[in-house]
ZAVEX-459924 format. One record per residue (C-alpha): x, y, z negated; residue in three letters. Coordinates in steps of 0.5 Angstrom, whole numbers, plus 500, padded with zeros to 3 digits. Layout:
<loses>
{px X	py Y	pz Z	residu Ala}
...
</loses>
This chain:
<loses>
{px 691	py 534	pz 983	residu Unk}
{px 684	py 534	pz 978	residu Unk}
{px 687	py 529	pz 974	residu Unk}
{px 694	py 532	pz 972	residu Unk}
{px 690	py 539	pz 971	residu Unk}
{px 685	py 535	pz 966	residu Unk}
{px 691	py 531	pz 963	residu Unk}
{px 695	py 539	pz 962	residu Unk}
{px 688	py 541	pz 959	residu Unk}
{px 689	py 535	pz 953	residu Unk}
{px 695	py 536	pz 951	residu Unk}
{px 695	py 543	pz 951	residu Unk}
{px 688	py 542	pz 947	residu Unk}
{px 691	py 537	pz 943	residu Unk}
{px 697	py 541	pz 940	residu Unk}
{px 692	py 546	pz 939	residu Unk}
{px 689	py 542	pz 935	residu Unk}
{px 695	py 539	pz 932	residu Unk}
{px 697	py 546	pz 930	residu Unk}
{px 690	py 548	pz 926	residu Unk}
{px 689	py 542	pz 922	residu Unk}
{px 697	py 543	pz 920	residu Unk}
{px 696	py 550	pz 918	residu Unk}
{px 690	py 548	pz 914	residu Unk}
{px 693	py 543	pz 911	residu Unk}
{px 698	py 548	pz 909	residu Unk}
{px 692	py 553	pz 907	residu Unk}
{px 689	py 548	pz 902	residu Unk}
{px 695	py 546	pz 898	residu Unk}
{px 697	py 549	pz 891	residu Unk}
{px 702	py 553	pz 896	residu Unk}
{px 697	py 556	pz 900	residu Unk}
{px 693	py 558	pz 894	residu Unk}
{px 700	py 561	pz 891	residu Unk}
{px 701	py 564	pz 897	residu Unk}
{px 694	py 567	pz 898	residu Unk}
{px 694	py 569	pz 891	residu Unk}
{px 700	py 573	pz 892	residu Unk}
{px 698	py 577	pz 898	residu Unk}
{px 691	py 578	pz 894	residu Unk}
{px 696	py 582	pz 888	residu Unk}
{px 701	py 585	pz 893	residu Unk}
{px 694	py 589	pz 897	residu Unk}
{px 691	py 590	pz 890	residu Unk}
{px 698	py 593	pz 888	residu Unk}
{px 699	py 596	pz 894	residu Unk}
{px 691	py 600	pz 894	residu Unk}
{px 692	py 602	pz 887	residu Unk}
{px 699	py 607	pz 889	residu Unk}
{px 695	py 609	pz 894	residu Unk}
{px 689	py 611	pz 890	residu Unk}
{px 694	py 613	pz 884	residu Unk}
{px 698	py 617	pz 890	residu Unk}
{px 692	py 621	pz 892	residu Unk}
{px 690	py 623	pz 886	residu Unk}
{px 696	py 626	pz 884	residu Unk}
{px 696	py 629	pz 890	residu Unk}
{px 689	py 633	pz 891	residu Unk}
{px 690	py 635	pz 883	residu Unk}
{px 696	py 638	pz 886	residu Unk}
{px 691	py 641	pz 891	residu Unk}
{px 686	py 642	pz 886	residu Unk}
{px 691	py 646	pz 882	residu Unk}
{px 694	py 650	pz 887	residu Unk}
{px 686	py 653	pz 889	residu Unk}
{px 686	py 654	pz 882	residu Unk}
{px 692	py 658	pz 881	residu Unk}
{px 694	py 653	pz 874	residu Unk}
{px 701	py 652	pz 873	residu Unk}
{px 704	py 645	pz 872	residu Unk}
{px 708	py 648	pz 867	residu Unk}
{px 704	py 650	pz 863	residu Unk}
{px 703	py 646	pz 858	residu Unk}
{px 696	py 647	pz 855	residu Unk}
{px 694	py 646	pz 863	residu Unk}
{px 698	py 640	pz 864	residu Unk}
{px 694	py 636	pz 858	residu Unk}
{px 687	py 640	pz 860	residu Unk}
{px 687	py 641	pz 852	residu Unk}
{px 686	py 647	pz 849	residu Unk}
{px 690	py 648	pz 842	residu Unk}
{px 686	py 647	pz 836	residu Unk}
{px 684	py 653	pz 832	residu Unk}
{px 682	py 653	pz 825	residu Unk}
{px 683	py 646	pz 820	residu Unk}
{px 681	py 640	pz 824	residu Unk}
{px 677	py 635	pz 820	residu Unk}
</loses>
């Protein structure tokens, strides 16, 4: 009974090993490279529209404690009309 646990013990060891060094291999190649490229761009892109996201919507808080109105359009730029001759 020892025998054939220990023979399920190899096999099992074994393909777990084969599965490893395969993926490894995968990881290595200009494939994987192109693929761990694309997923480091995808979560940059998709952490830049989280911020970009968060930022729109505390301005929007910030302009609601405010009492600023988005239509306004010198509080839509934060500029203030010029006054006098610009240089």
């Amino acid at each position: 009974m020892k025998k054939i646990f220990w023979l399920g013990m190899g096999i099992a060891i074994g393909a777990i090993a084969v599965r490893k060094v395969t993926q490894a291999r995968g990881a290595l190649g200009p494939a994987g490279l192109n693929r761990a490229v694309g997923q480091l761009s995808d979560s940059i892109h998709n952490f830049a529209d989280a911020v970009r996201e968060g930022m729109s919507e505390r301005e929007g808080d910030l302009r609601g404690a405010l009492g600023l109105d988005a239509t306004d359009p010198a509080g839509a730029t934060g500029r203030r009309a010029a006054v006098g001759p610009s240089i």
